[in-house]
N, CA and C atoms as a LAMMPS dump frame, in Angstrom:
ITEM: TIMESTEP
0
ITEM: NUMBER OF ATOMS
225
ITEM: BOX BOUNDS ff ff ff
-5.0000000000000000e+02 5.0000000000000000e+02
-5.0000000000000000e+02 5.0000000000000000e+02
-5.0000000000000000e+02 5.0000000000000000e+02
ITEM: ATOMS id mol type element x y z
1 1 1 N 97.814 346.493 -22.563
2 1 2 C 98.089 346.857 -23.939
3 1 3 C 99.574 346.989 -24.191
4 2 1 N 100.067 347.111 -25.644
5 2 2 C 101.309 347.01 -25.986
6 2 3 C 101.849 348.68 -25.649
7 3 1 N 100.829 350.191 -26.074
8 3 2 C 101.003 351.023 -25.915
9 3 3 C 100.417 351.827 -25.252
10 4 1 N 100.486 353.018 -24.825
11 4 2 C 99.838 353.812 -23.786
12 4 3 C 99.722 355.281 -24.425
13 5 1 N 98.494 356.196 -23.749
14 5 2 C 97.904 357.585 -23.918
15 5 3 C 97.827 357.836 -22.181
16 6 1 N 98.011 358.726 -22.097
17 6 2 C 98.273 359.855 -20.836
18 6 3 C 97.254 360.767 -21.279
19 7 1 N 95.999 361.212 -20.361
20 7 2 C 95.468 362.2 -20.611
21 7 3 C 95.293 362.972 -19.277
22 8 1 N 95.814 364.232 -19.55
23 8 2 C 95.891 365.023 -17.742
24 8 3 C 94.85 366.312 -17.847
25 9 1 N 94.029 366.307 -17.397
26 9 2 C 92.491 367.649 -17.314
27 9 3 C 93.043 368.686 -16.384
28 10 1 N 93.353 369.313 -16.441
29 10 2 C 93.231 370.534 -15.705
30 10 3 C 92.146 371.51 -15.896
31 11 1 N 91.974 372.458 -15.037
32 11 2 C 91.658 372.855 -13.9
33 11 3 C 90.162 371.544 -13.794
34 12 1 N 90.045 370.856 -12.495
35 12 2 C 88.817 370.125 -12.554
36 12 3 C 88.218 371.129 -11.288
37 13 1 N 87.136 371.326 -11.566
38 13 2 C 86.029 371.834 -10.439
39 13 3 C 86.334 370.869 -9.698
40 14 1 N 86.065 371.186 -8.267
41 14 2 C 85.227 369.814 -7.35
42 14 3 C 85.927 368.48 -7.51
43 15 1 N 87.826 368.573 -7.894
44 15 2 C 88.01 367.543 -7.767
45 15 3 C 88.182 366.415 -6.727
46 16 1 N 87.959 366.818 -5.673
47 16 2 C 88.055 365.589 -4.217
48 16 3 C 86.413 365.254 -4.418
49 17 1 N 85.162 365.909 -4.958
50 17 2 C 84.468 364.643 -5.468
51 17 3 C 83.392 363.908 -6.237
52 18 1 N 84.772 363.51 -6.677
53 18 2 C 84.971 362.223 -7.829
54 18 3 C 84.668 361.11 -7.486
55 19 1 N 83.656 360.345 -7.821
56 19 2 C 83.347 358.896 -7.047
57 19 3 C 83.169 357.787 -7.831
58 20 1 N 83.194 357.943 -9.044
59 20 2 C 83.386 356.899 -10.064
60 20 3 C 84.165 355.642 -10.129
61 21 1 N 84.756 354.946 -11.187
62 21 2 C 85.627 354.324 -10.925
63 21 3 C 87.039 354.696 -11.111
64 22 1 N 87.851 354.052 -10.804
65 22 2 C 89.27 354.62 -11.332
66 22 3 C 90.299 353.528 -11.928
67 23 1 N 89.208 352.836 -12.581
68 23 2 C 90.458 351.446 -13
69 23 3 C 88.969 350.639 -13.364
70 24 1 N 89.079 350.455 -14.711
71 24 2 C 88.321 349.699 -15.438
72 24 3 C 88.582 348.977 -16.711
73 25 1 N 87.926 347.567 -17.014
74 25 2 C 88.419 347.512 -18.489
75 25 3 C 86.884 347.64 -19.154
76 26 1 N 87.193 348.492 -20.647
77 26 2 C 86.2 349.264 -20.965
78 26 3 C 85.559 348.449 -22.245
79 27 1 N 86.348 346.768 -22.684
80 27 2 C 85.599 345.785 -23.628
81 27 3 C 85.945 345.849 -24.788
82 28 1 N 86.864 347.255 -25.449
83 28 2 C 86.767 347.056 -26.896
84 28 3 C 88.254 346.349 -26.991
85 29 1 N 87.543 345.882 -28.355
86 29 2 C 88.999 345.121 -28.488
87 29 3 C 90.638 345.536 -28.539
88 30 1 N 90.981 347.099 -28.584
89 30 2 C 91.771 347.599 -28.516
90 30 3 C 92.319 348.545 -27.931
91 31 1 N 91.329 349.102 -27.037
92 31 2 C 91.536 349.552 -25.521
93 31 3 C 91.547 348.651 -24.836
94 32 1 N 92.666 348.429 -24.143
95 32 2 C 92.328 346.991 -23.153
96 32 3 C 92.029 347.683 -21.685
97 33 1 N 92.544 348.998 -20.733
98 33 2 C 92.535 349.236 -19.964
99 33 3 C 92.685 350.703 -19.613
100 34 1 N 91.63 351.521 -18.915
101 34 2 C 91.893 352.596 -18.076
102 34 3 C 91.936 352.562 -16.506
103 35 1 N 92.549 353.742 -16.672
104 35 2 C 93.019 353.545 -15.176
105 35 3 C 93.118 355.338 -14.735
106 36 1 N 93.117 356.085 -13.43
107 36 2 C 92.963 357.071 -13.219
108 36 3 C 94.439 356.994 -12.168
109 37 1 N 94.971 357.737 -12.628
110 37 2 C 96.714 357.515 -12.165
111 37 3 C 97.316 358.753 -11.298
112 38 1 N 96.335 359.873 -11.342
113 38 2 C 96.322 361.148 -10.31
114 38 3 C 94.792 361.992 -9.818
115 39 1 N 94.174 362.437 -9.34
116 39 2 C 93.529 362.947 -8.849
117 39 3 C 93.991 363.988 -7.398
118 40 1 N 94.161 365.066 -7.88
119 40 2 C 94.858 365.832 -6.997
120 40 3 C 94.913 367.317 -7.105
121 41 1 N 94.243 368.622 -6.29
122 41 2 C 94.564 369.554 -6.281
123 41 3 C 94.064 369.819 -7.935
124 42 1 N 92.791 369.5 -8.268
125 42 2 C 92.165 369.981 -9.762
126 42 3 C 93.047 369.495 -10.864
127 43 1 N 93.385 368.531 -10.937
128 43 2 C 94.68 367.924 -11.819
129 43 3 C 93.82 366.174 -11.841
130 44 1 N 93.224 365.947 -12.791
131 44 2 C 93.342 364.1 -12.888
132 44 3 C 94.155 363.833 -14.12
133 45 1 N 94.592 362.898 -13.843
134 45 2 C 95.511 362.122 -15.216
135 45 3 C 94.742 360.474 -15.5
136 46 1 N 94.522 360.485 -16.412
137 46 2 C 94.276 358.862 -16.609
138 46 3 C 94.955 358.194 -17.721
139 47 1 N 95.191 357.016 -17.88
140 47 2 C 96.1 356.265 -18.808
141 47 3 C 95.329 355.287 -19.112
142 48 1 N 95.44 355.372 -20.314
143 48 2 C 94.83 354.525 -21.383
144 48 3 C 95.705 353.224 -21.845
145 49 1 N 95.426 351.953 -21.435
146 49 2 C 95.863 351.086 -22.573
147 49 3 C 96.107 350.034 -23.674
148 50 1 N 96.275 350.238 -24.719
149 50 2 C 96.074 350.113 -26.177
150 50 3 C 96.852 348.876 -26.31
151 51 1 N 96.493 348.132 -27.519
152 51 2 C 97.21 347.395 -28.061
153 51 3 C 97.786 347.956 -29.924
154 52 1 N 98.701 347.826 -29.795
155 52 2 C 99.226 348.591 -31.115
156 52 3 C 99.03 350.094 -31.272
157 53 1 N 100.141 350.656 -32.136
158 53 2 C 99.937 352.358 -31.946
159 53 3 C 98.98 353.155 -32.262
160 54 1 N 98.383 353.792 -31.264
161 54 2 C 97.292 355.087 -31.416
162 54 3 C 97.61 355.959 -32.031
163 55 1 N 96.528 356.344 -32.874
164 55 2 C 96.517 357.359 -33.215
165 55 3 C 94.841 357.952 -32.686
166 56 1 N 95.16 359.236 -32.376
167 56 2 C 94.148 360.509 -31.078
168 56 3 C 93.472 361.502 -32.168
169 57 1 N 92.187 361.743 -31.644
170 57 2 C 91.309 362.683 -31.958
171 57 3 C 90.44 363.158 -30.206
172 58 1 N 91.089 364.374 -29.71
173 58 2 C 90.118 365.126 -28.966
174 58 3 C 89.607 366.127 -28.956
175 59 1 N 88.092 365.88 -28.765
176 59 2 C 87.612 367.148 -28.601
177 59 3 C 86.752 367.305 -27.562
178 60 1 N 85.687 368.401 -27.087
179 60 2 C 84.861 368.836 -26.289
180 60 3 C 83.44 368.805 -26.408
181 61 1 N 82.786 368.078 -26.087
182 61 2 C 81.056 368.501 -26.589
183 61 3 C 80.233 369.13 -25.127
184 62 1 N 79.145 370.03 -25.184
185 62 2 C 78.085 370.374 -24.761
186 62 3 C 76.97 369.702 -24.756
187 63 1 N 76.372 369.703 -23.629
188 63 2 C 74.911 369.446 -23.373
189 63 3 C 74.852 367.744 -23.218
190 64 1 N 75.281 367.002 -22.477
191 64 2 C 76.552 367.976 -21.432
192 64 3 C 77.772 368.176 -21.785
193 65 1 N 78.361 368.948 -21.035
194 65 2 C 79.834 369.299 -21.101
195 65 3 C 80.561 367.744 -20.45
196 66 1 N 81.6 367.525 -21.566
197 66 2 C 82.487 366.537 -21.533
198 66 3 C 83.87 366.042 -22.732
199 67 1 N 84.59 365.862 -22.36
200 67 2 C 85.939 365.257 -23.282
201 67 3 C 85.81 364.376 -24.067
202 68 1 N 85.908 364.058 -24.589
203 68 2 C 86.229 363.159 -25.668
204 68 3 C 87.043 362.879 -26.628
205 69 1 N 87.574 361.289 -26.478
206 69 2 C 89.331 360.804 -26.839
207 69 3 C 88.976 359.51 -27.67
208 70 1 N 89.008 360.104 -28.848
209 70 2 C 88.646 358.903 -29.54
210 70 3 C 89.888 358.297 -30.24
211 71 1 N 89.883 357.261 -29.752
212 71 2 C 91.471 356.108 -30.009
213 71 3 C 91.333 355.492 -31.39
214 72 1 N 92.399 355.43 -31.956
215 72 2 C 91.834 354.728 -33.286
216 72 3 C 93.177 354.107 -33.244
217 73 1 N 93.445 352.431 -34.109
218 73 2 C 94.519 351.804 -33.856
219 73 3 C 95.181 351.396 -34.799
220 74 1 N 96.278 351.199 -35.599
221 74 2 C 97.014 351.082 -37.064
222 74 3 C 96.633 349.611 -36.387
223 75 1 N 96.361 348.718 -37.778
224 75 2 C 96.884 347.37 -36.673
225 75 3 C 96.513 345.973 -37.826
């Protein structure tokens, strides 16, 4: 992508394990690529990247518990 999002989680439970992927491309047309760029000592960072500038909405949902980063793109 032309631009990039950094997203860093702290405190992670149980972060050594994590077994997922850590580098994927996720298909939409304007996310072109994530990638998991730290995993360490309850700390992951992953980087997002975009083509043209993001603009971010995050929040938290229940049942289950999880993040959510919804990318939206001027373009």
């Amino acid at each position: 992508g032309s631009a990039g999002v950094l997203i860093v989680v702290h405190s992670v439970t149980n972060w050594t394990s994590y077994g997922g992927p850590t580098s994927f491309d996720p298909g939409y047309p304007y996310m072109k690529e994530v990638q998991m760029v730290e995993n360490f000592e309850g700390y992951q960072q992953w980087a997002l990247g975009v083509q043209g500038e993001p603009a971010l909405r995050v929040m938290t949902l229940t049942n289950p518990s999880r993040l959510v980063v919804d990318v939206a793109v001027a373009g």
